[in-house]
PDB file as gemmi writes it, atoms N, CA and C in Angstrom:
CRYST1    1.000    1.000    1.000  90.00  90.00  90.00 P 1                      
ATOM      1  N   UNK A   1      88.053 103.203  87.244  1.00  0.00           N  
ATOM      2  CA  UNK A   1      89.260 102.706  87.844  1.00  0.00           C  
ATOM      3  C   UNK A   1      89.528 101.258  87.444  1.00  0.00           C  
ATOM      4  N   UNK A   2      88.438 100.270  87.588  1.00  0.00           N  
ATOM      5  CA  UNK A   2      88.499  99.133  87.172  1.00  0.00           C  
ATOM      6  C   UNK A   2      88.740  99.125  85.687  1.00  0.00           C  
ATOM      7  N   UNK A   3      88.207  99.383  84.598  1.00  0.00           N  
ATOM      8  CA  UNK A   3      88.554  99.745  83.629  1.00  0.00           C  
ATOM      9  C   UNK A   3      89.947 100.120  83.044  1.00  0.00           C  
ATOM     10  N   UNK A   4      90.532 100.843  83.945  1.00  0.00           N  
ATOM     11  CA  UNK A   4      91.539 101.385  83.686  1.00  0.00           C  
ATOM     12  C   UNK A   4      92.766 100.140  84.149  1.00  0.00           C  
ATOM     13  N   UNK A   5      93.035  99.836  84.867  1.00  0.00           N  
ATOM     14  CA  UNK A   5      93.208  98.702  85.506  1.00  0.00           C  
ATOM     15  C   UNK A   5      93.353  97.731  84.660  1.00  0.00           C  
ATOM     16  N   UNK A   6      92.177  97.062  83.953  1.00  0.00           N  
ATOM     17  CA  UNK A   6      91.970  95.915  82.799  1.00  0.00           C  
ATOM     18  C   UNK A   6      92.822  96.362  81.833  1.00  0.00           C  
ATOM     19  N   UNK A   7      92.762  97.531  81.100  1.00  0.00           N  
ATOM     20  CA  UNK A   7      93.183  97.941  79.989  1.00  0.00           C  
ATOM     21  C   UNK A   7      95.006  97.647  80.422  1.00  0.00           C  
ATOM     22  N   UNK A   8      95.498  98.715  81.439  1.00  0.00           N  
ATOM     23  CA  UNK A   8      96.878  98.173  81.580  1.00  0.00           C  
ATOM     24  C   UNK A   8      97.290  96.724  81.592  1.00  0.00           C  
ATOM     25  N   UNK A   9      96.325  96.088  82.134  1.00  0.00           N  
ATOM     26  CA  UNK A   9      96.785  94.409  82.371  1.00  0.00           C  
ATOM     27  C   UNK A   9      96.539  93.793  81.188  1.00  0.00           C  
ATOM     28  N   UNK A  10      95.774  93.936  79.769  1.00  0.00           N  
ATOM     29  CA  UNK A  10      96.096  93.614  78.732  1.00  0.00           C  
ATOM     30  C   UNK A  10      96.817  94.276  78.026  1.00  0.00           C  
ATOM     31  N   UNK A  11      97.071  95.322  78.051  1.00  0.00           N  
ATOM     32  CA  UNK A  11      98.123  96.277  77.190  1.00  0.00           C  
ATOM     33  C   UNK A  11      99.491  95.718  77.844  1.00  0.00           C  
ATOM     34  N   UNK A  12      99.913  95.317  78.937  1.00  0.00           N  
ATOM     35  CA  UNK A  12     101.195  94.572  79.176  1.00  0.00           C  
ATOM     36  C   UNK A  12     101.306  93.409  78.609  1.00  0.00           C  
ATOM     37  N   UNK A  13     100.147  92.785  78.740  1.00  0.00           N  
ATOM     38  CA  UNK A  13     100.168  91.217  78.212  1.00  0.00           C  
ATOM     39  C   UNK A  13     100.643  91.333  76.457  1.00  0.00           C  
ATOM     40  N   UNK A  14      99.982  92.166  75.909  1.00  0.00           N  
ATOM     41  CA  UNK A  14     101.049  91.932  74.353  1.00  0.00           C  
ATOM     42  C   UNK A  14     102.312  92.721  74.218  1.00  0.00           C  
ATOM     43  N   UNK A  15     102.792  93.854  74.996  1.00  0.00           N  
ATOM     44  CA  UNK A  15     103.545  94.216  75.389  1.00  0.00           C  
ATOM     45  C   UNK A  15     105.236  93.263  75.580  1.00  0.00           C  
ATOM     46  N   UNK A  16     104.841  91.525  76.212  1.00  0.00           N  
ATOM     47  CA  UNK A  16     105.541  91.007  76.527  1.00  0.00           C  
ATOM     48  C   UNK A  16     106.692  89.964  75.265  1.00  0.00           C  
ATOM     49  N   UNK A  17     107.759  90.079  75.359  1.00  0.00           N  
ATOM     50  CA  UNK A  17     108.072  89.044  74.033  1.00  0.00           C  
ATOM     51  C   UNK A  17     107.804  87.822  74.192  1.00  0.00           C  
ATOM     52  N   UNK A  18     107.407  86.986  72.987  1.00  0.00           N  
ATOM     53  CA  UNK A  18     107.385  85.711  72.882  1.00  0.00           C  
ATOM     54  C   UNK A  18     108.766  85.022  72.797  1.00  0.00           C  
ATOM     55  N   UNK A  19     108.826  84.110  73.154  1.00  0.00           N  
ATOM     56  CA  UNK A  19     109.454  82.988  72.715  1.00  0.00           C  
ATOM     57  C   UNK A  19     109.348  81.922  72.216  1.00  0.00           C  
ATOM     58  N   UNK A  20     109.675  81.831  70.651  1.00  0.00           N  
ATOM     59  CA  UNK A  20     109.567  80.604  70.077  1.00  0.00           C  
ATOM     60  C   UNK A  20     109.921  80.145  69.929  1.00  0.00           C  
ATOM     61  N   UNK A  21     110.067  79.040  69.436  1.00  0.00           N  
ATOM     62  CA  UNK A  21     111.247  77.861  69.206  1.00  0.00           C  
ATOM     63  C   UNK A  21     110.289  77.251  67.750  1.00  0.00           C  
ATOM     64  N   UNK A  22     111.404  76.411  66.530  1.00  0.00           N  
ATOM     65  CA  UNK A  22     110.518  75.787  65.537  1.00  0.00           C  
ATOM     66  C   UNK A  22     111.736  74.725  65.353  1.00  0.00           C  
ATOM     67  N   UNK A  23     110.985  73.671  66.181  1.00  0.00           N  
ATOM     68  CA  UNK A  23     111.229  72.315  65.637  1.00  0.00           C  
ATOM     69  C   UNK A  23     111.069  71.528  64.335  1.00  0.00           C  
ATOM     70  N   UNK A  24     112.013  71.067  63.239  1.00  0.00           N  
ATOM     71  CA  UNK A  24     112.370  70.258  62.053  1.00  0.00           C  
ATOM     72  C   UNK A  24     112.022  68.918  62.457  1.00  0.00           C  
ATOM     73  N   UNK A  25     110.745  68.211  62.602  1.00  0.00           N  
ATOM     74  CA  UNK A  25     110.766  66.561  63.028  1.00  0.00           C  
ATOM     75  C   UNK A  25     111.347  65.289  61.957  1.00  0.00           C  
ATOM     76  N   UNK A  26     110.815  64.727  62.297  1.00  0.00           N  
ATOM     77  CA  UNK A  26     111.321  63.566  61.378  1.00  0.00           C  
ATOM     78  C   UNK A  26     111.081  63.733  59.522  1.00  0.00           C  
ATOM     79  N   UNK A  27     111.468  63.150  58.836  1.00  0.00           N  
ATOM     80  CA  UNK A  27     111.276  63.428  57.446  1.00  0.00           C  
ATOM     81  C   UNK A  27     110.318  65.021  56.961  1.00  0.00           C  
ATOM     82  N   UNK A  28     111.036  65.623  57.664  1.00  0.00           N  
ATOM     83  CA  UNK A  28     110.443  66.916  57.082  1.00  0.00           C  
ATOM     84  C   UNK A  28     111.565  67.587  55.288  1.00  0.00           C  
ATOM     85  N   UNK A  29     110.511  68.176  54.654  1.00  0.00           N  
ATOM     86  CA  UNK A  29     111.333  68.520  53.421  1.00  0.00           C  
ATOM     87  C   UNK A  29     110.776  69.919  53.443  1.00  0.00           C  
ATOM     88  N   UNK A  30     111.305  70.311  52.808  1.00  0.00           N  
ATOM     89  CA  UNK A  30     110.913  71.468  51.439  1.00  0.00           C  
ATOM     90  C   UNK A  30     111.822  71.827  50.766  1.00  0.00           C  
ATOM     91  N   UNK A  31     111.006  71.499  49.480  1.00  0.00           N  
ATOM     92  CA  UNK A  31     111.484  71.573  48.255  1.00  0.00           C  
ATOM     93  C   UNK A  31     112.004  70.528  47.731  1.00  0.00           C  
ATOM     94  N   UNK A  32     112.074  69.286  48.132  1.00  0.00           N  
ATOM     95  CA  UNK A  32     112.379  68.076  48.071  1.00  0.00           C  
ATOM     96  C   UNK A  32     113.748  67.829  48.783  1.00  0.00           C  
ATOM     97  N   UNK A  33     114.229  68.581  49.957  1.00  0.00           N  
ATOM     98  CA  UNK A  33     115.491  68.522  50.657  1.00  0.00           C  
ATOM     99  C   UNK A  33     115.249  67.918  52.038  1.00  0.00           C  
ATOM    100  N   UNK A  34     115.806  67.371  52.184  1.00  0.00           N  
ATOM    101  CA  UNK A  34     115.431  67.195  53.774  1.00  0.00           C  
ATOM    102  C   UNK A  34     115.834  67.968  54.796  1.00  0.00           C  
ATOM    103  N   UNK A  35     114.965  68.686  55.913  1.00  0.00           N  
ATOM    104  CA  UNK A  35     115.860  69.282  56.615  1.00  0.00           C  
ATOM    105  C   UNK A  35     115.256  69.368  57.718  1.00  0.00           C  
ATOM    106  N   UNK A  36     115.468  67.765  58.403  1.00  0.00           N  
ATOM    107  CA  UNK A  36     114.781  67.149  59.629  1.00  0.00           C  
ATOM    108  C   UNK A  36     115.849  67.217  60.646  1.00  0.00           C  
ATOM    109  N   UNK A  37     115.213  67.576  62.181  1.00  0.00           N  
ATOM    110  CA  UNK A  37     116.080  67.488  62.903  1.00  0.00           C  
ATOM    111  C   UNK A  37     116.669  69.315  63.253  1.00  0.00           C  
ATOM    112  N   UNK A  38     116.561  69.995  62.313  1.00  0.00           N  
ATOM    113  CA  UNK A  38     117.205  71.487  62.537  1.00  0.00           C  
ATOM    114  C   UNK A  38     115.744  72.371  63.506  1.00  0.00           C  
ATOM    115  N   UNK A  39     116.836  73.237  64.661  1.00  0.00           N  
ATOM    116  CA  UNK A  39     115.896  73.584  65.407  1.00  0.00           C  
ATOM    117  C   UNK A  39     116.191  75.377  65.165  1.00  0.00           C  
ATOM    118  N   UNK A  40     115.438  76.219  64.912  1.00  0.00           N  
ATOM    119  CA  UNK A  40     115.448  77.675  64.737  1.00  0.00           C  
ATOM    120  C   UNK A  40     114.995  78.645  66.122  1.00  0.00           C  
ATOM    121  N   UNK A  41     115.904  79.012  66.392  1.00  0.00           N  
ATOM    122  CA  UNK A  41     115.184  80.021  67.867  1.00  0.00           C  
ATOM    123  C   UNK A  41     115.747  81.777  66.985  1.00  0.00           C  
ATOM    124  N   UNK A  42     115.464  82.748  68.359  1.00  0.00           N  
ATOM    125  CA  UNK A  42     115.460  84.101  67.898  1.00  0.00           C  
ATOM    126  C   UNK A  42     116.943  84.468  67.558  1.00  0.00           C  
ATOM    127  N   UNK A  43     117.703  83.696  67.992  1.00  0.00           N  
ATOM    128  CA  UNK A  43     119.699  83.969  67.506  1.00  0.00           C  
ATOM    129  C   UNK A  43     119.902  83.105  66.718  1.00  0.00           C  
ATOM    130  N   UNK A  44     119.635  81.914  66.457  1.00  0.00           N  
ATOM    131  CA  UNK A  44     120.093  81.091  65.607  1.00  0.00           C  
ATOM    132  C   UNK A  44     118.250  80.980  64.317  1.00  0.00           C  
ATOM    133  N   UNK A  45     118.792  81.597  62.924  1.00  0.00           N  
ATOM    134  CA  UNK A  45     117.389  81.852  62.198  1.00  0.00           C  
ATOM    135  C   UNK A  45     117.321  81.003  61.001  1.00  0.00           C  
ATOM    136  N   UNK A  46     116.636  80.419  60.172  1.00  0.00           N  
ATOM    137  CA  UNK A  46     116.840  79.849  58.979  1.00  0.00           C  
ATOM    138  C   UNK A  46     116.049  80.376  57.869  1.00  0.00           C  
ATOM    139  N   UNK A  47     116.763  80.550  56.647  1.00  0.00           N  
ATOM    140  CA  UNK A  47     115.903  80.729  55.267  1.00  0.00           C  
ATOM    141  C   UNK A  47     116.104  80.347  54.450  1.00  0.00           C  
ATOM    142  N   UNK A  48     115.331  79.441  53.978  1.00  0.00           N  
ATOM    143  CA  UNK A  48     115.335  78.310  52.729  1.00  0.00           C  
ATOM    144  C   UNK A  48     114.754  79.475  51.396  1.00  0.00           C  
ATOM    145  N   UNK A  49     115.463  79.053  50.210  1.00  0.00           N  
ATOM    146  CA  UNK A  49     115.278  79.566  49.256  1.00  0.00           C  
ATOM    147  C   UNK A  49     115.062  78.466  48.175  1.00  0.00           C  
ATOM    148  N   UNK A  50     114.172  78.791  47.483  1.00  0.00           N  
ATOM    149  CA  UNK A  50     113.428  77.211  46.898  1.00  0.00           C  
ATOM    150  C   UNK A  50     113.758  77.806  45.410  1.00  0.00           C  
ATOM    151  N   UNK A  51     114.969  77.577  44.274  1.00  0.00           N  
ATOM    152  CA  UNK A  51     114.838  78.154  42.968  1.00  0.00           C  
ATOM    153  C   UNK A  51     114.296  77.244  41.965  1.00  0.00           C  
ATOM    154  N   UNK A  52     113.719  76.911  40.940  1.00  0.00           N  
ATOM    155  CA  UNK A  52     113.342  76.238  39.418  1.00  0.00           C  
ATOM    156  C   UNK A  52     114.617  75.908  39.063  1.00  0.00           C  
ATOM    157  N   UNK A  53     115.145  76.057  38.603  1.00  0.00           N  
ATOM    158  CA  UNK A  53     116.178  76.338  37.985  1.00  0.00           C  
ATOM    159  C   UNK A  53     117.637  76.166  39.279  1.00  0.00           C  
ATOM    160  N   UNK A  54     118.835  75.356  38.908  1.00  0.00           N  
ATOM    161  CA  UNK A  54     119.772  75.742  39.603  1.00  0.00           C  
ATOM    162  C   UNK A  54     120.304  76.723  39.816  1.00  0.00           C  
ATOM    163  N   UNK A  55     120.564  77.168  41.460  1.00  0.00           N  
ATOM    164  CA  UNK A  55     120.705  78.852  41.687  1.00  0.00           C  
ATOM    165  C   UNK A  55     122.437  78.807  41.713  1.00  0.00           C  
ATOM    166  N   UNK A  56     122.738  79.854  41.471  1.00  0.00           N  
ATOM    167  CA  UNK A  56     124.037  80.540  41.109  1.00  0.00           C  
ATOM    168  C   UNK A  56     125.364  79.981  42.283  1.00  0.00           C  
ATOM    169  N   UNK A  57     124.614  79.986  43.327  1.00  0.00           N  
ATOM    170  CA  UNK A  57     125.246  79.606  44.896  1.00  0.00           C  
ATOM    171  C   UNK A  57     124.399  79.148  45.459  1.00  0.00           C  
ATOM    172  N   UNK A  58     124.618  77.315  45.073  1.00  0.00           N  
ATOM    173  CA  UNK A  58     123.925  76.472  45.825  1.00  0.00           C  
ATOM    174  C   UNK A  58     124.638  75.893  47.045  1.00  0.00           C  
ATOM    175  N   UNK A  59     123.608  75.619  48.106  1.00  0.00           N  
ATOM    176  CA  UNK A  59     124.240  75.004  49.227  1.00  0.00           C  
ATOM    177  C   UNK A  59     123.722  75.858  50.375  1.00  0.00           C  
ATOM    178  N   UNK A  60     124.430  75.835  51.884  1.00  0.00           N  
ATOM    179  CA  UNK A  60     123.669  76.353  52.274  1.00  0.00           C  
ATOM    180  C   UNK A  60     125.083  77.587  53.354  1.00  0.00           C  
ATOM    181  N   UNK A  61     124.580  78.373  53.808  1.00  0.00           N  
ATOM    182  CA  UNK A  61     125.829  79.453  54.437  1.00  0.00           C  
ATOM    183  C   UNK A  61     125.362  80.065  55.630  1.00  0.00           C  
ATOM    184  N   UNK A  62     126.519  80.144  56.590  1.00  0.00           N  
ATOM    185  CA  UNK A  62     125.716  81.021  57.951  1.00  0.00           C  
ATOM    186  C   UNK A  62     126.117  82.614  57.852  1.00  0.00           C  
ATOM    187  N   UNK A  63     125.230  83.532  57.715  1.00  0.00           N  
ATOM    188  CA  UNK A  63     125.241  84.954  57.976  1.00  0.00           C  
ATOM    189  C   UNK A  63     125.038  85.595  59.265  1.00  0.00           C  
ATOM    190  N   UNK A  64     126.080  86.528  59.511  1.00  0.00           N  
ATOM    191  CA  UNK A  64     125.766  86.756  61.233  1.00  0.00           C  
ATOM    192  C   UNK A  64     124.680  88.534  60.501  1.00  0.00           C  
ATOM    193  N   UNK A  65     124.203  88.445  61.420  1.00  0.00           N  
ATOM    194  CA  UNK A  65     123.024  89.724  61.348  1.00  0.00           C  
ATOM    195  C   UNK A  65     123.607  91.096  62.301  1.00  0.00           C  
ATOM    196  N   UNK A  66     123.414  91.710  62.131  1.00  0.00           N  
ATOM    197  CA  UNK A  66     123.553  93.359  62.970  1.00  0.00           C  
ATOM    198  C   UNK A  66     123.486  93.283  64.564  1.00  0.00           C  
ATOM    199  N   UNK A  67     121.996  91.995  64.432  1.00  0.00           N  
ATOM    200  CA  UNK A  67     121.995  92.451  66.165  1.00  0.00           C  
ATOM    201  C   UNK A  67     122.263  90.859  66.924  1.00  0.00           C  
ATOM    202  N   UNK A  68     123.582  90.390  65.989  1.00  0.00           N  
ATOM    203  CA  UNK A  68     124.330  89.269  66.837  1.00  0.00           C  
ATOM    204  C   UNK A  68     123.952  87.849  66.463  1.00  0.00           C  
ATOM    205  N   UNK A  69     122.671  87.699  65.922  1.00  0.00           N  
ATOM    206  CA  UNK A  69     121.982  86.352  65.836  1.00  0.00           C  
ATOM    207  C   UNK A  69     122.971  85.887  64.559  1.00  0.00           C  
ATOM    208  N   UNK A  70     122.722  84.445  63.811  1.00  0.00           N  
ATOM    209  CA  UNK A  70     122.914  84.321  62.809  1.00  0.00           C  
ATOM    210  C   UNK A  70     122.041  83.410  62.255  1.00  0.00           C  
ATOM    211  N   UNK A  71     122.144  83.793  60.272  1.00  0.00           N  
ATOM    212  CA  UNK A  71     120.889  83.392  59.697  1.00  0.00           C  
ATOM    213  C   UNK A  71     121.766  81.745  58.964  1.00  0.00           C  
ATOM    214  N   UNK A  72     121.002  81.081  58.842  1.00  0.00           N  
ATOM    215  CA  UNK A  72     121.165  79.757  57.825  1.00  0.00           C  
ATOM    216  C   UNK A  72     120.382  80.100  56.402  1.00  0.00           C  
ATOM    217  N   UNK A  73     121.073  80.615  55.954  1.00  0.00           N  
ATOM    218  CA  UNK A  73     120.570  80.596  54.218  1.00  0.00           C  
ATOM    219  C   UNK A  73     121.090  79.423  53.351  1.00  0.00           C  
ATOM    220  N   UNK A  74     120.275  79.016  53.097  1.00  0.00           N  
ATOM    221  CA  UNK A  74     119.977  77.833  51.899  1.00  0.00           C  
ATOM    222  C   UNK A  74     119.173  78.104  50.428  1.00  0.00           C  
ATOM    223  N   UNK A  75     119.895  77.863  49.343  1.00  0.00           N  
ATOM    224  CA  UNK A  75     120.054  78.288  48.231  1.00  0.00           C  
ATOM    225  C   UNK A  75     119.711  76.881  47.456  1.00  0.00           C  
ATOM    226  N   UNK A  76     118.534  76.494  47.051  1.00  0.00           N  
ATOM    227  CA  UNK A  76     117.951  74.787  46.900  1.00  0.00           C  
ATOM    228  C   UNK A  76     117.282  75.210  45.500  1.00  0.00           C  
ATOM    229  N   UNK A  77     117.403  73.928  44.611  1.00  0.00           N  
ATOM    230  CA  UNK A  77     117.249  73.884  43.903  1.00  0.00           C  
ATOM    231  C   UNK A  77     115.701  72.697  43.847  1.00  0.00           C  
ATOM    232  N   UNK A  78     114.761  72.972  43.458  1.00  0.00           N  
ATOM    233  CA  UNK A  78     113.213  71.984  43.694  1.00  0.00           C  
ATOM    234  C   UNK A  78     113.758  70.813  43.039  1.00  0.00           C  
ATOM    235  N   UNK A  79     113.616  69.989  44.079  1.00  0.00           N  
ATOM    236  CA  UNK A  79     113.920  68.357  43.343  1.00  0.00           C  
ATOM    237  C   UNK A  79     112.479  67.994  43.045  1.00  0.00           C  
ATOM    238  N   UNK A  80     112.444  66.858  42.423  1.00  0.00           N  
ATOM    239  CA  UNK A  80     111.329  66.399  41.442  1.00  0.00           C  
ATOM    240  C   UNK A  80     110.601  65.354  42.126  1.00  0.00           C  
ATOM    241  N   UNK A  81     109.680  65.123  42.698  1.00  0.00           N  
ATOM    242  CA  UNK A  81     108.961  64.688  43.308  1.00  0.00           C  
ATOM    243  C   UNK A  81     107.895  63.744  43.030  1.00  0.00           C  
ATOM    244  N   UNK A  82     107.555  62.719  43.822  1.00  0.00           N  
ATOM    245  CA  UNK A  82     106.015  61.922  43.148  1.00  0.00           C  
ATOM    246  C   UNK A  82     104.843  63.036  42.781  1.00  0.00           C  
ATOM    247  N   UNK A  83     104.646  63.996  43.766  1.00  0.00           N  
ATOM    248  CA  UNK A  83     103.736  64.738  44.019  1.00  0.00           C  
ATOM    249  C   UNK A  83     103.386  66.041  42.948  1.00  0.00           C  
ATOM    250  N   UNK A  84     104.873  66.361  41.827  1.00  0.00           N  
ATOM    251  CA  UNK A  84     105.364  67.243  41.625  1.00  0.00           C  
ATOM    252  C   UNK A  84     105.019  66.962  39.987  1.00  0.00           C  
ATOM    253  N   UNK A  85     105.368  65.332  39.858  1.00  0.00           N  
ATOM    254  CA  UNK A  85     105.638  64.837  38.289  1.00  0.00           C  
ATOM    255  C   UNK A  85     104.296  64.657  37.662  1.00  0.00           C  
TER     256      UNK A  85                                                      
END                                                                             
């Protein structure tokens, strides 16, 4: 009984959704862009796309998704870096 008991009370516990949140702090980059300050939750999503080469449609665009949220796609081209050269 006890057993049984435990098992439901962890089988709910992952059961439950998370909520995350992802904070952009101060001088944050990738790809040599800055993109400090932008905050991503489960409706509002971001995806950076990092190309070599300049991509076809650079910049960045909001896409709404199926189930309401919308995505931030960014289309970046790798800038050249101390770290990089």
């Amino acid at each position: 009984m006890i057993r049984t008991a435990v098992f439901v009370i962890i089988l709910a516990g992952f059961a439950l959704p998370a909520a995350a949140e992802v904070r952009f702090g101060k001088n944050v980059r990738i790809g040599g862009h800055d993109v400090s300050n932008q905050t991503f939750t489960k409706q509002k999503r971001g995806k950076f796309i990092i190309h070599e080469t300049q991509p076809k449609n650079a910049g960045c665009v909001l896409r709404r998704n199926g189930d309401g949220s919308t995505t931030k796609v960014c289309n970046l081209k790798r800038k050249k870096t101390k770290e990089t050269r």
